[in-house]
C-alpha positions in Angstrom: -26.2 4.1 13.4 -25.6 7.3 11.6 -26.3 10.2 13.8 -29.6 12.3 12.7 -28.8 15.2 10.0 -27.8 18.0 12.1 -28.4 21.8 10.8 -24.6 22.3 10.7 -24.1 19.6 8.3 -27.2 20.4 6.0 -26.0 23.9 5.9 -22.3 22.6 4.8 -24.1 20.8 2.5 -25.9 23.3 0.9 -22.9 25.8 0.5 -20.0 23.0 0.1 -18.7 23.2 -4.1 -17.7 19.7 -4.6 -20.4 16.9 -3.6 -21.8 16.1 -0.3 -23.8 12.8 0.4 -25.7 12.3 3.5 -27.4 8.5 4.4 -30.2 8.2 1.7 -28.7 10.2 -0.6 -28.4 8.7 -4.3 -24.3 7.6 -4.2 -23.9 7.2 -0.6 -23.9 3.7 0.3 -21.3 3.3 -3.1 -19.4 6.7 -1.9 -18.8 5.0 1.3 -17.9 1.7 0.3 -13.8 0.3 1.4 -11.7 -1.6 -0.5 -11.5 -3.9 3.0 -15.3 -5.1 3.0 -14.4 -6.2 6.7 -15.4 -2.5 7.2 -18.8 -1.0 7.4 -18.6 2.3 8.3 -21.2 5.3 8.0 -20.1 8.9 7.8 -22.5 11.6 8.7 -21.4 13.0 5.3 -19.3 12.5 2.7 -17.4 15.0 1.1 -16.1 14.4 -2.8 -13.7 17.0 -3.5 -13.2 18.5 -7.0 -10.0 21.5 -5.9 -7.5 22.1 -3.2 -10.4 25.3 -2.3 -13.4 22.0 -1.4 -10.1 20.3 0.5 -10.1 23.7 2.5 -13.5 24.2 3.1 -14.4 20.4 4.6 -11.1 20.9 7.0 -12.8 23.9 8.1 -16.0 22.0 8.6 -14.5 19.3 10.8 -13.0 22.0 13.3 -15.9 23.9 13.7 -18.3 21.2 14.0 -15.3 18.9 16.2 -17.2 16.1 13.8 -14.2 13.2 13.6 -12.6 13.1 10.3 -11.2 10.5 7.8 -9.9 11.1 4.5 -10.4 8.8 1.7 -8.2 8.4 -1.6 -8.0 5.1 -2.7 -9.5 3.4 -0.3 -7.2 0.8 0.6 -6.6 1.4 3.9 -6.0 -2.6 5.4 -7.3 -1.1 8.7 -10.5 1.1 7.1 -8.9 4.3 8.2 -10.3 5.8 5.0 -13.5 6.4 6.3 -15.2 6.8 10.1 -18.6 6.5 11.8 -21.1 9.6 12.0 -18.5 12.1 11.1 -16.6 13.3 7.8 -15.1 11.1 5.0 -13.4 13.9 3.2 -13.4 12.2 -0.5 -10.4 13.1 -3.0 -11.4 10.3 -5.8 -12.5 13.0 -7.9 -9.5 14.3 -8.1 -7.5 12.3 -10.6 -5.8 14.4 -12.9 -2.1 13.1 -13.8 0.3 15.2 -15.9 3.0 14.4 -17.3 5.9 16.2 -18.2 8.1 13.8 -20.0 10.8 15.9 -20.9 11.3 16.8 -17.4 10.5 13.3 -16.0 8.0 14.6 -13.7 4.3 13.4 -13.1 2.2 15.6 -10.9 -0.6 13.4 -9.7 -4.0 14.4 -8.0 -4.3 12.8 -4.7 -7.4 10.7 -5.7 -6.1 8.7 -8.4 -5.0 5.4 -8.3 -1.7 3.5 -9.6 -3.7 2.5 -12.9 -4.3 6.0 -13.6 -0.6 7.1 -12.7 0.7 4.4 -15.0 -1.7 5.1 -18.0 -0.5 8.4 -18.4 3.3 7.6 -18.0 3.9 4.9 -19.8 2.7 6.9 -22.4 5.8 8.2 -22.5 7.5 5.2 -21.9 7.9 6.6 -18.0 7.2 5.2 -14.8 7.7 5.2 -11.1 7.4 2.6 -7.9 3.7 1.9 -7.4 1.6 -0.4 -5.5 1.2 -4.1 -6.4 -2.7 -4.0 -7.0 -3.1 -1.0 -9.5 -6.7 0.1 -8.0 -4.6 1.2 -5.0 -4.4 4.6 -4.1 -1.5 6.5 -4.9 -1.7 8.9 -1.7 -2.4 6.0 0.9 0.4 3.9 -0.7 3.1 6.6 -0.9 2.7 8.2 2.0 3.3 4.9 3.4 6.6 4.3 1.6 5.4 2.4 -1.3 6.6 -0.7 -1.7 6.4 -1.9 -5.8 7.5 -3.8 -8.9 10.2 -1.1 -9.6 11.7 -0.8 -5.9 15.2 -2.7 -5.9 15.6 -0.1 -9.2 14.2 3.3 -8.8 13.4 3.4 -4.5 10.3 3.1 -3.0 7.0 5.6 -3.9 7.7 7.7 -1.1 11.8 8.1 -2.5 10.4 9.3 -5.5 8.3 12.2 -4.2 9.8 15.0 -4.8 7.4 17.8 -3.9 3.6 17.9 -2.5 0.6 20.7 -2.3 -0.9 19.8 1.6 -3.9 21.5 3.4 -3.1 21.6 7.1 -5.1 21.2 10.1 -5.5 24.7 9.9 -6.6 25.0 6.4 -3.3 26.6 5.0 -2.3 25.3 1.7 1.3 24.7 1.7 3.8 23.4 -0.7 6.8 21.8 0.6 10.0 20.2 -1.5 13.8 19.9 -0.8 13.9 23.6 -0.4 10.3 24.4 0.8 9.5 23.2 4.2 11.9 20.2 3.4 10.8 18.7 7.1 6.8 18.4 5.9 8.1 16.4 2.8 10.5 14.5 4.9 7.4 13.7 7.0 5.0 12.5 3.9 7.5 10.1 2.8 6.6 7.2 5.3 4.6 9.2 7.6 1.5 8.5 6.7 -1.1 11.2 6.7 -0.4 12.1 9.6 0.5 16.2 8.7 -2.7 17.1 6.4 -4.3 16.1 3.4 -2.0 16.2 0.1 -4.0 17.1 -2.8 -1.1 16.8 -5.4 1.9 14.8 -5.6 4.5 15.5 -8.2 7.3 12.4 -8.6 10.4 11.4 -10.3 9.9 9.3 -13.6 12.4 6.8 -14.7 12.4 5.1 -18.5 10.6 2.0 -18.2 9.7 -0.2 -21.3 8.6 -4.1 -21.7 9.7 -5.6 -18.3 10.0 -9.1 -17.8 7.5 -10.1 -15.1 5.4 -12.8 -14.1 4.6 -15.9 -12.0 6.1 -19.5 -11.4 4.6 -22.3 -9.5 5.6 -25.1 -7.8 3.3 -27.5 -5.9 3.8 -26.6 -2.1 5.5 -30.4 -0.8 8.4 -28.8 -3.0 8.5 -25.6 -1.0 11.7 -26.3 0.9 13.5 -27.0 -2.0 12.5 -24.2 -4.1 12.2 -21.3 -1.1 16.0 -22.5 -0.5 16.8 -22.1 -3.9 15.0 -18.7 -4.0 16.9 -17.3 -0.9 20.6 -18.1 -2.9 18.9 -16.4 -5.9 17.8 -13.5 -4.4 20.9 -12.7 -2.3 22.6 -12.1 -5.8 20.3 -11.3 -8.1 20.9 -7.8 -9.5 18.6 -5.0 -8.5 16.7 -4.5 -11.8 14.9 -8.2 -10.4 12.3 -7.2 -7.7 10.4 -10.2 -6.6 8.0 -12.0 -4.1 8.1 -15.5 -2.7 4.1 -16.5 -1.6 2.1 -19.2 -0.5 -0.9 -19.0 -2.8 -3.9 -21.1 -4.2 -3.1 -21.9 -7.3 -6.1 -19.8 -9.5 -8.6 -21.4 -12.0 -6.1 -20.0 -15.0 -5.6 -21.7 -18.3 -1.7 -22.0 -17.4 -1.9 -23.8 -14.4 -1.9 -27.5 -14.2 -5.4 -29.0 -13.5 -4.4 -31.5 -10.8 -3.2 -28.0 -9.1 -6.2 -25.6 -9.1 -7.7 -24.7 -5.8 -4.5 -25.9 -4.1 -1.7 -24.5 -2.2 1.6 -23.6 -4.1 4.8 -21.2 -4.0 4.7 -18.8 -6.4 7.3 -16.6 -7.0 6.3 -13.3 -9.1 8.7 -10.5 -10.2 9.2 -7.7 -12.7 12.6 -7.4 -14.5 13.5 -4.0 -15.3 16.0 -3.9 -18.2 17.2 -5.7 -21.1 14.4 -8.7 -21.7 17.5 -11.2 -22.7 19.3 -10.6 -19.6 15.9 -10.6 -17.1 15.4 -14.3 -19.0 19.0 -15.2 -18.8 18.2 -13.8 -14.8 15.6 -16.2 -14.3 18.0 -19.6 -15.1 18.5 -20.7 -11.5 14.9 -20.4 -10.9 14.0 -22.5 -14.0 16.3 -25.3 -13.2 13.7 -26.9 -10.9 11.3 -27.2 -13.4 8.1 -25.4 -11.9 4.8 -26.6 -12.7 4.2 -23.2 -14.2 5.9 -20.3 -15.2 4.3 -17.3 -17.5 7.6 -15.4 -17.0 7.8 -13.3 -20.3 8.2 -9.9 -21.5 5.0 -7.6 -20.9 4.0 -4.4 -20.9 4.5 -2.6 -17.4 0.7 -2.0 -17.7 0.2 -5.5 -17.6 2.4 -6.3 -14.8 0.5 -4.0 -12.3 -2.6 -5.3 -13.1 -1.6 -8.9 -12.6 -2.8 -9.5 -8.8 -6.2 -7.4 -9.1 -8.4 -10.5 -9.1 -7.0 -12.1 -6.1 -7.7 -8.6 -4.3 -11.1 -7.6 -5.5 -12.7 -4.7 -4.0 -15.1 -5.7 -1.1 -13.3 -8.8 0.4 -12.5 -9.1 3.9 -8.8 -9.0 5.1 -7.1 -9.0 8.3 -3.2 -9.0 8.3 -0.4 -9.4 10.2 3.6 -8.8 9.1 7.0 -7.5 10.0 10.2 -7.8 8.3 12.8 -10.1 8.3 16.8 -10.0 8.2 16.9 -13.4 5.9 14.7 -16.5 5.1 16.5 -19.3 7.6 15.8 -22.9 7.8 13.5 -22.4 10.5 11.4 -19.5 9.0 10.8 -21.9 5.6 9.7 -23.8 7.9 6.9 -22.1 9.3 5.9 -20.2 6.9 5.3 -23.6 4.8 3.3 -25.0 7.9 0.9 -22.4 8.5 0.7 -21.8 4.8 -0.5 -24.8 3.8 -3.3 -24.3 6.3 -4.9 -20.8 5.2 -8.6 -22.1 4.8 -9.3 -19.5 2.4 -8.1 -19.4 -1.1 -7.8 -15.5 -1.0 -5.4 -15.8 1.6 -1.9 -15.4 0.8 1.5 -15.0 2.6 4.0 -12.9 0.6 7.9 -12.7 1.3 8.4 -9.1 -0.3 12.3 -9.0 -1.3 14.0 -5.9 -0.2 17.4 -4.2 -0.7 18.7 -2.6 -3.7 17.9 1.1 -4.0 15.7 0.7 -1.3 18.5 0.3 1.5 20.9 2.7 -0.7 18.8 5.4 0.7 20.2 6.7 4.4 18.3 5.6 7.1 17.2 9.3 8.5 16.5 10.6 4.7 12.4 9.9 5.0 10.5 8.7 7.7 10.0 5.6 6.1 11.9 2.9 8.7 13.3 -0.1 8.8 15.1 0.3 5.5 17.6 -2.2 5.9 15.7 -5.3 6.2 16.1 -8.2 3.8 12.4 -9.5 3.4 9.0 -7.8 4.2 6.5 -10.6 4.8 2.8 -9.7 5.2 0.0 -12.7 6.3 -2.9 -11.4 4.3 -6.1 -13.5 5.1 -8.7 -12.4 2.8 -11.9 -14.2 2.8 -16.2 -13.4 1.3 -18.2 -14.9 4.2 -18.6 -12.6 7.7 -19.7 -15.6 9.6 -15.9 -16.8 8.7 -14.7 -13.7 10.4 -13.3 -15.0 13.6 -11.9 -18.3 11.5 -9.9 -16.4 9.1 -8.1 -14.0 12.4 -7.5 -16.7 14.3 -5.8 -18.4 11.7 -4.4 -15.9 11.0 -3.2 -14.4 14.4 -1.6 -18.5 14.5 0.5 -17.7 11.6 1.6 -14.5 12.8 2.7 -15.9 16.5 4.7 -18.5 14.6 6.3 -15.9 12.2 6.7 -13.7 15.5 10.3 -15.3 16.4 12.2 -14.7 13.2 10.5 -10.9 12.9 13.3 -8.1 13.3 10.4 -6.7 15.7 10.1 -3.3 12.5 7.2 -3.6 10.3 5.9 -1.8 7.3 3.4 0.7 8.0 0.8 0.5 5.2 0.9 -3.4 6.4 -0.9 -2.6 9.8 -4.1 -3.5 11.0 -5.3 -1.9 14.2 -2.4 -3.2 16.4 -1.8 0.4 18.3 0.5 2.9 19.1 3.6 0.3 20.0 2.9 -1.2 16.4 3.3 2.0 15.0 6.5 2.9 16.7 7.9 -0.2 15.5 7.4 1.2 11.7 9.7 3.7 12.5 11.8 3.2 15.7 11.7 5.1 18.6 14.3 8.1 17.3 12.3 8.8 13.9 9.1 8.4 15.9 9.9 10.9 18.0 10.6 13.7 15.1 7.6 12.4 13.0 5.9 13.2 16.7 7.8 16.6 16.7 6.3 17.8 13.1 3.1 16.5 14.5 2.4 19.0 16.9 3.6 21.9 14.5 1.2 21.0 12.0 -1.8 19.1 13.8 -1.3 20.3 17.4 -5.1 18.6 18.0 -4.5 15.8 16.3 -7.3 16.4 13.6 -6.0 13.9 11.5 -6.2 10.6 13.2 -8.1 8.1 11.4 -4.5 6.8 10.3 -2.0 4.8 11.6 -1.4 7.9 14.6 1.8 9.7 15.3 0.4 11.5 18.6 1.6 15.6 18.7 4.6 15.4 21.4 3.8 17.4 24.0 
């Protein structure tokens, strides 16, 4: 239950600029809704910022009052650390602004807006940069994360592309860090999560991006060991303008897919060519050879290709995950992975083999915080389901798939994959060296730990 309206937070609400909602206010229960509708959470009050100044102001709020505080962009958070009982959800999806400056190949982005805005307003210039896979995805959740994308075995990760960022700290100072401003803060922000303060403005590095080649193929799953073999040669040599995924997924209800397949398991593999469209077909041969039951493979507008997965991660649905990486897709992983996948009793739930390398493991290994970069395969078990009495089905299904997975895992994993798996979980994102800086910039800028509804980087001591 949502603690009773206390003076202190009716009196921020009176004087606060942006919005502030309190339970039975008109908004609220929409305000506080999660991408992740395995969460349910109730703030005390929920603060929509407009400007950097409302940022200030609710920071100021949640130290005075020692009320706990989440901050909410996107809302994507896999482990609803956007958003907290009976304290603060400090709101930035008002703040959405992206400009462009295409001459420069710069976007600066406000820290509320989401990978669909970030790519409406670049590829207006024919521009883009790494973003997230569903495009109602946050772009501050997802890049302070690292950012895995379509564009990653190209231009980097999200986080490699951020190049500067405005922050509010713990103590409400607005700084502005870059590669010669407080480099260490922006070291921090790309892979440490939000950890250091709330970043109301990103600016990144934009790359010329036109028509890609992108896509899906199918192939029923009694074919998977053939076709993920197949997939691991390809991949090992494929050039880095391909970035791809290998999944187990249901096949959908779509015009393209084979009737005798709908509603059943299949391996898809879905990609995004960046380059010449001849040579991203001419890429795909190998692939093509085994005749999969679909393929929609075709030039498309990068738009198009972010959007692609939305409808098999609609807002509200429950999820619980599990991943890790991998150094290579052996025998014995195929496997597995085929095992368990055929048994995911929801359709939603998916297992995706994110393909690595490329720019991605070009970058040095202490440049960001992001860890584990030279991994060959992400994976991520991603049970998604409508129906809370399913709950404890879909986890221990779940956490079945994951123990089987567990041997072939390098023992890294990818930070914005994490449930609430604790502080050893964390560590392993980075290993314990980086951990131990990210720890260090910690206690210079959040010596009280303020900002913890995240996945935590404890201040050293």
């Amino acid at each position: 239950m949502v603690a009773v309206s206390s003076p202190e937070v009716e009196s921020f609400k009176a004087g606060f600029a942006g919005v502030a909602l309190t339970p039975g206010d008109d908004g609220y229960d929409e305000a506080r809704a999660l991408w992740n509708g395995w969460f349910d959470k109730r703030p005390a009050v929920i603060a929509r910022c407009r400007t950097t100044d409302d940022v200030v102001s609710v920071v100021w709020f949640a130290r005075e009052s020692t009320l706990p505080l989440a901050v909410r962009s996107g809302g994507h958070s896999l482990a609803g650390l956007s958003s907290c009982d009976d304290g603060i959800m400090l709101d930035l999806s008002l703040m959405r602004d992206v400009v462009v400056d295409a001459a420069a190949r710069t976007a600066r982005v406000g820290a509320g807006a989401t990978w669909a805005d970030f790519d409406a307003a670049t590829q207006a210039h024919g521009l883009a940069s790494t973003g997230g896979l569903i495009s109602h995805t946050g772009v501050a959740g997802l890049t302070l994360g690292g950012g895995i994308g379509w564009l990653m075995r190209m231009y980097g990760l999200a986080a490699d592309n951020l190049s500067a960022a405005e922050v509010v700290t713990a103590s409400g100072d607005i700084i502005r860090t870059s590669a010669t401003e407080e480099p260490e803060l922006l070291w921090g922000l790309r892979g440490g999560g939000g950890n250091f303060g709330v970043v109301t403005s990103f600016e990144y590095r934009l790359h010329p991006v036109g028509p890609v080649v992108g896509g899906l193929m199918g192939f029923p799953i009694d074919r998977g060991h053939e076709v993920l073999r197949r997939y691991r040669t390809w991949a090992a040599e494929v050039p880095d303008a391909f970035t791809t995924i290998a999944a187990v997924i249901t096949a959908p209800p779509a015009p393209f897919v084979p009737p005798e397949l709908v509603g059943r398991k299949v391996i898809g593999l879905a990609g995004c060519w960046c380059g010449d469209p001849d040579a991203g077909q001419a890429a795909l041969g190998p692939l093509r050879e085994l005749q999969p039951a679909f393929d929609v493979f075709g030039p498309m507008p990068y738009v198009a290709l972010q959007a692609m997965l939305d409808e098999g991660a609609p807002p509200g649905i429950r999820s619980y995950t599990r991943s890790g990486y991998l150094a290579d897709l052996s025998d014995g992983l195929i496997d597995t992975a085929l095992e368990h996948g055929a048994a995911m009793p929801s359709p939603f739930s998916q297992l995706h083999l994110h393909h690595m390398g490329g720019a991605v493991a070009r970058v040095g290994e202490d440049d960001t915080a992001f860890g584990n970069r030279r991994a060959a395969y992400a994976y991520n078990v991603n049970s998604m389901w409508a129906d809370p009495s399913e709950d404890d089905l879909h986890e221990s299904k779940n956490r079945e798939f994951a123990a089987g997975l567990a041997p072939f895992s390098t023992g890294g994993v990818y930070v914005n994959f994490l449930g609430n798996e604790g502080e050893a979980r964390v560590r392993a994102a980075y290993g314990n060296e980086k951990y131990e800086r990210l720890a260090r910039l910690k206690r210079r800028f959040d010596p009280q730990n303020l900002f913890r509804f995240n996945q935590n980087i404890p201040p050293a001591p």
